[in-house]
N, C-alpha and C positions, 0 to 999 in steps of 0.2 A: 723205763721206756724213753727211746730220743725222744727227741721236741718234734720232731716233723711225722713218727709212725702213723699213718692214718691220714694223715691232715694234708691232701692233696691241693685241695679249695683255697687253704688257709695260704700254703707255701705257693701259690698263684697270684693269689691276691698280694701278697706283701713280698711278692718277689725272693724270696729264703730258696736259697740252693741245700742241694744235701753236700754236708759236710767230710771232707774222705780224708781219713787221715791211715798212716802207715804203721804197724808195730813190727819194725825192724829197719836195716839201711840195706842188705846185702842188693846184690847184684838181679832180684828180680824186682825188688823195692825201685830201685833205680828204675825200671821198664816202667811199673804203674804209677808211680811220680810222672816220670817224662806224657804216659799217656793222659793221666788227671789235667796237666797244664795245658796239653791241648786240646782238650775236649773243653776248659774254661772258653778257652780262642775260640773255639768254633760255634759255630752258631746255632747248630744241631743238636750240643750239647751244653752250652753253655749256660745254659738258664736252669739245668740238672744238680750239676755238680760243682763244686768250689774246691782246690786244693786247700788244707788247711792245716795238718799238724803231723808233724813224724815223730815217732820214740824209739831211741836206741839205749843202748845198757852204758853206752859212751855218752857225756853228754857232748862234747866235743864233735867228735861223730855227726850228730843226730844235728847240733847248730849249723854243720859245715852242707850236710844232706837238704836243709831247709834252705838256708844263701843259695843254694845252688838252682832251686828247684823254684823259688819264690813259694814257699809254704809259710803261714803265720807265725805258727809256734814251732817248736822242738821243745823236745823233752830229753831229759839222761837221764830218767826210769820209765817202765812201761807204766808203772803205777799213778805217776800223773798223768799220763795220755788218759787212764779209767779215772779219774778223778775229775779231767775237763767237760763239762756238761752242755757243750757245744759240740762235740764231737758224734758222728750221725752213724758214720760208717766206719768201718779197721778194719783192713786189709791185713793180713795177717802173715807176714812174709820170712818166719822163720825155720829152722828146721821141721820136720813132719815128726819130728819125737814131741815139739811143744804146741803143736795145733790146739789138739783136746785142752788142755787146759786154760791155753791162752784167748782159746775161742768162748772155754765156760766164765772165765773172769770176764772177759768183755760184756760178756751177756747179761751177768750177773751184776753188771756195774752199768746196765741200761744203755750197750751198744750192739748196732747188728752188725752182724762180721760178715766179711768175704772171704773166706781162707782157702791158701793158697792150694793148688795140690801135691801132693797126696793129704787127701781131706784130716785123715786123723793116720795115726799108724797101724792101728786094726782097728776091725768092724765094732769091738766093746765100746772103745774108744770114741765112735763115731757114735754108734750108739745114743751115749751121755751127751754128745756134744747139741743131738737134733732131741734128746728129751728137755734138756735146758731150752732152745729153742722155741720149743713148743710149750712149756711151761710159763717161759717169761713174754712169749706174744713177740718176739724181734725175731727179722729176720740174720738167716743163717744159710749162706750157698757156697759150695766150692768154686773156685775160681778154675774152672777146668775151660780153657777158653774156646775150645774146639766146641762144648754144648752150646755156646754163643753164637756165632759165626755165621751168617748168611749161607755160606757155602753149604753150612747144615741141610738148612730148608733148600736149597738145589737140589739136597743128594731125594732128599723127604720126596720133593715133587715127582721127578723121575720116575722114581721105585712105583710109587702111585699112579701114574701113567699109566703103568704096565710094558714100560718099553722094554725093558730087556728082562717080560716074565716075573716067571718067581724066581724070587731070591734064594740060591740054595747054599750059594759059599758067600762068607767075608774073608779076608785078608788082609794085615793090615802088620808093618812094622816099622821099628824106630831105634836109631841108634846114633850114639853121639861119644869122642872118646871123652871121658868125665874122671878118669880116675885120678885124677892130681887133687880132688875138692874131696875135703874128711866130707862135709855131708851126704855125699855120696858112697864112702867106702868104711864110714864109722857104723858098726852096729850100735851103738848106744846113741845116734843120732837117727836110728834107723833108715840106714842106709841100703844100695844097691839100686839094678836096674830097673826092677817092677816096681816101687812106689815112686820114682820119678821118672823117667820116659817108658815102662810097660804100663802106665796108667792111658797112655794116648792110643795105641793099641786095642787095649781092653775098652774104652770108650767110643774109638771106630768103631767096632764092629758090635756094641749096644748099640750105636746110636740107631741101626739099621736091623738090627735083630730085635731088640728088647726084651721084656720079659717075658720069654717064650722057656716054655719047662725043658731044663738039661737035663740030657740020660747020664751023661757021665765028663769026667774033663781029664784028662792026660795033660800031663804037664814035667820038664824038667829045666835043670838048669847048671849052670857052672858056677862053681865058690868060687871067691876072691880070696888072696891071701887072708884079708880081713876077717874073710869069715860071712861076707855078704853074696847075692846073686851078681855075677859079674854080665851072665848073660843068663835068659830064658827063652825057652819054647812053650806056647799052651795053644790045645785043641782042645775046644768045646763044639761039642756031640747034645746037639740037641734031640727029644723026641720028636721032633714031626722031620727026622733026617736030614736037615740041612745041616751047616758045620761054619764055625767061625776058627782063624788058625792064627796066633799074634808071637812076637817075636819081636825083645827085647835086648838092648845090651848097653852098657857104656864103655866097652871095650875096644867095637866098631862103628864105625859109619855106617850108617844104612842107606840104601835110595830111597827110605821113608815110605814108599809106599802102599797106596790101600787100593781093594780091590772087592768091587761086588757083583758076583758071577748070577745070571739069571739064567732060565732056558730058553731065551729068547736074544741075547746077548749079555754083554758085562758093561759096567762101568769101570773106568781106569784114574784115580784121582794122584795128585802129585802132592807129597807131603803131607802126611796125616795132620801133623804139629801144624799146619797152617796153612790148608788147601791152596795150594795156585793155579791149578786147572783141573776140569772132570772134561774128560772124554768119554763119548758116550759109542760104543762097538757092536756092531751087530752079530750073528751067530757065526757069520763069516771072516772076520775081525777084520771088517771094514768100517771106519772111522764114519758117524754119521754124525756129529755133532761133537763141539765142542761149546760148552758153557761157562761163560766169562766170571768172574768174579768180582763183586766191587771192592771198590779202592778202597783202604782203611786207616783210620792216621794211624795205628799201631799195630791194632788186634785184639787187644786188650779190653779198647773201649767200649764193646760191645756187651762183657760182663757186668763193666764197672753202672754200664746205664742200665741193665737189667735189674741190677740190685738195686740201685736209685729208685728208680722207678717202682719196684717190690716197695719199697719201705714207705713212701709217699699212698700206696694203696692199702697199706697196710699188712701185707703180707711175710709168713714167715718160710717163705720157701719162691725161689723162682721158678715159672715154670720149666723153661730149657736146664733144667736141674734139680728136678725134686727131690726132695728127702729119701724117696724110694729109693730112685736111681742112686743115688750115693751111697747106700746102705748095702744096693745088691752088688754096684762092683768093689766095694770094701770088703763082702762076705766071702766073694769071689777072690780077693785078692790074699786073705786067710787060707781059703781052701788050698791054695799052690803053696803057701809058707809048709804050710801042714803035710803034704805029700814030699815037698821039699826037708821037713824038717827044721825049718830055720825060724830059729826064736830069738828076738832082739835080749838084749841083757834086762830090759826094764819090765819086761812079761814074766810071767809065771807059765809053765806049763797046764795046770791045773784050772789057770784061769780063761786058757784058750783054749 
C-alpha cells in the first residue's frame, strides 16, 4: 500500500502531495510529464500532485526525460521506480502488449497505476489486471482521457434535459495517419487501429449509451501489411433499438467527429479525442445552442487529479471509469478481434 492510500486528513494536514511518477519516456510520457509540471504551477492542482520520478529501460534516456521535466529521480530499470517507496502513483506509458503486467508488478509492489490506453490488450488480461486491484486495495484506472473531461458532463446534462429527446443513434469516429510507429503496426506489440484510436470511438458512444443490453454487433475491417487492423467499421444493435456506429483507422484522417441523434433533435460535437465544441440542433437542423468548453492546461489533467484524488480517499477505482466500464469495452473490443479473426502472437487461441 502507498503511504497516502486512505489518508486524506493526514496528506492535509502535513501538506504530502501525491507523488506521479512515469514507467516509460515515449512520446505520451512526454504529454503527462509536461501536464504533472503544470498542474504542480497551478494552484488548482498544486497541493494534489508533485512530479517526481520517471523509469526507462535507458538509463540515460530516463536522466535526460527527468532534466528536462524537473522530476526528482530517474531510474534505467523499471525495477527501481517498484522499489522507490515514495512513489504514489505510475503512469504506465508503454506499449498496450506490457500494460497487464506492468500494471500487476506495480501493484504488487504497493503502487496504484494509471494506465495508459488501450487498458490491457484483451479483456483476460484486464481481467487480472482489476482482480490484482481489488485484491491488493490500490487504485487502478485507465487513462482514457475523454471519461475525464468536463465536456463529458455537458454532453451527460443535455441528454438529461431531454432536449433533443431520446437518444436513438451515436456516431462517432477517429482517424490519424500512424503507420510509420511499430507500435502501431507490430502484432507482437499488439498493434493496429482499434486498441489505439478505435478505443475513443467505442468510449463516445458508451459514454452516452452504457450498459444497455446488445442484440448483436457487426463489425469489419482492413489488414495491414503487418498483419494488424489498418482500418475498422462496428455497429452495435442494441435491444431497446437504438444503434451506436464507430469507425476507426490509422490510415486516414478523419473529421473526428461524434454525433448523438435524438427524436427531438441531435447533438454535433467536434473531435471526439478532445471535445472543442457541442452544438446543440433542433429537429430542423437549426442551430439552438452552442456549449462552451473550459479551458484546460493540457487535457490530461483532469485524469491525473481524478486518480490523485481516488487514492487520497482510498479508493480502488475512479468513478468517471470504473472497473465495469473497462471491462465491458475490453469484452467488446474481443468480440470484433474474434469476428475479425485477429489474434496477436502472444494469445493463444484456446485461451480467447
Amino acid at each position: 500500500m502507498s503511504r497516502l492510500n486512505g489518508k486524506r486528513q493526514e496528506a492535509e494536514q502535513k501538506d504530502m502531495r501525491v507523488n506521479f511518477a512515469i514507467l516509460g519516456a515515449g512520446r505520451i510520457a512526454n504529454a503527462l510529464a509536461k501536464t504533472v509540471v503544470m498542474m504542480a504551477q497551478d494552484p488548482q492542482y498544486s497541493h494534489l500532485v508533485a512530479p517526481y520520478a520517471v523509469a526507462a529501460r535507458d538509463g540515460n534516456r530516463a536522466a535526460a526525460f527527468a532534466e528536462k521535466y524537473g522530476f526528482q529521480h530517474s531510474y534505467g530499470s523499471y525495477q527501481e521506480l517498484l522499489d522507490d517507496p515514495q512513489v504514489d502513483l505510475v503512469y504506465i506509458a508503454t506499449p498496450h502488449s506490457l500494460h497487464a503486467e506492468q500494471a500487476i508488478a506495480c501493484m504488487k509492489a504497493g503502487k496504484n497505476v494509471l494506465v495508459e490506453k488501450s487498458f490491457t490488450a484483451n479483456a483476460d488480461q484486464a481481467r487480472q489486471v482489476i482482480e490484482t486491484s481489488e485484491s491488493t486495495g490500490l487504485l487502478c484506472t485507465e487513462a482514457i482521457w475523454t471519461r475525464y473531461m468536463p465536456s463529458r458532463s455537458i454532453i451527460d446534462d443535455i441528454i438529461s434535459s431531454g432536449e433533443i429527446g431520446t437518444v436513438k443513434t451515436v456516431t462517432a469516429n477517429l482517424g490519424y495517419v500512424t503507420v510509420g510507429k511499430a507500435r502501431m503496426t507490430d502484432p507482437a506489440l499488439a498493434g493496429g487501429a482499434l486498441l489505439d484510436v478505435g478505443v475513443y470511438p467505442l468510449n463516445f458512444i458508451d459514454m452516452v449509451m452504457g450498459p444497455k443490453p446488445i442484440e448483436r454487433v457487426c463489425t469489419d475491417w482492413v489488414r495491414s501489411p503487418e498483419g494488424v487492423d489498418s482500418q475498422n467499421s462496428t455497429t452495435i444493435l442494441y435491444q431497446d433499438g437504438s444503434m451506436g456506429a464507430a469507425t476507426s483507422s490509422m490510415v486516414s484522417d478523419s473529421d473526428r467527429t461524434g454525433s448523438i441523434w435524438g427524436d427531438r433533435g441531435y447533438l454535433q460535437c467536434a473531435n471526439i479525442n478532445n471535445v472543442e465544441s457541442i452544438d446543440l440542433y433542433d429537429g430542423d437542423h437549426k442551430l439552438r445552442k452552442s456549449y462552451p468548453i473550459p479551458n484546460q492546461l493540457t487535457g490530461y489533467e483532469y485524469e491525473v487529479a481524478s486518480a490523485a484524488q481516488a487514492i487520497l480517499d482510498g479508493k480502488t477505482e475512479c468513478a468517471q471509469m470504473p472497473h465495469k466500464d473497462t471491462m465491458r469495452i475490453m469484452e467488446l473490443m474481443d468480440s470484433l478481434r474474434r469476428q475479425w479473426g485477429l489474434v496477436f502472437p502472444f494469445e493463444s487461441r484456446t485461451s480467447r
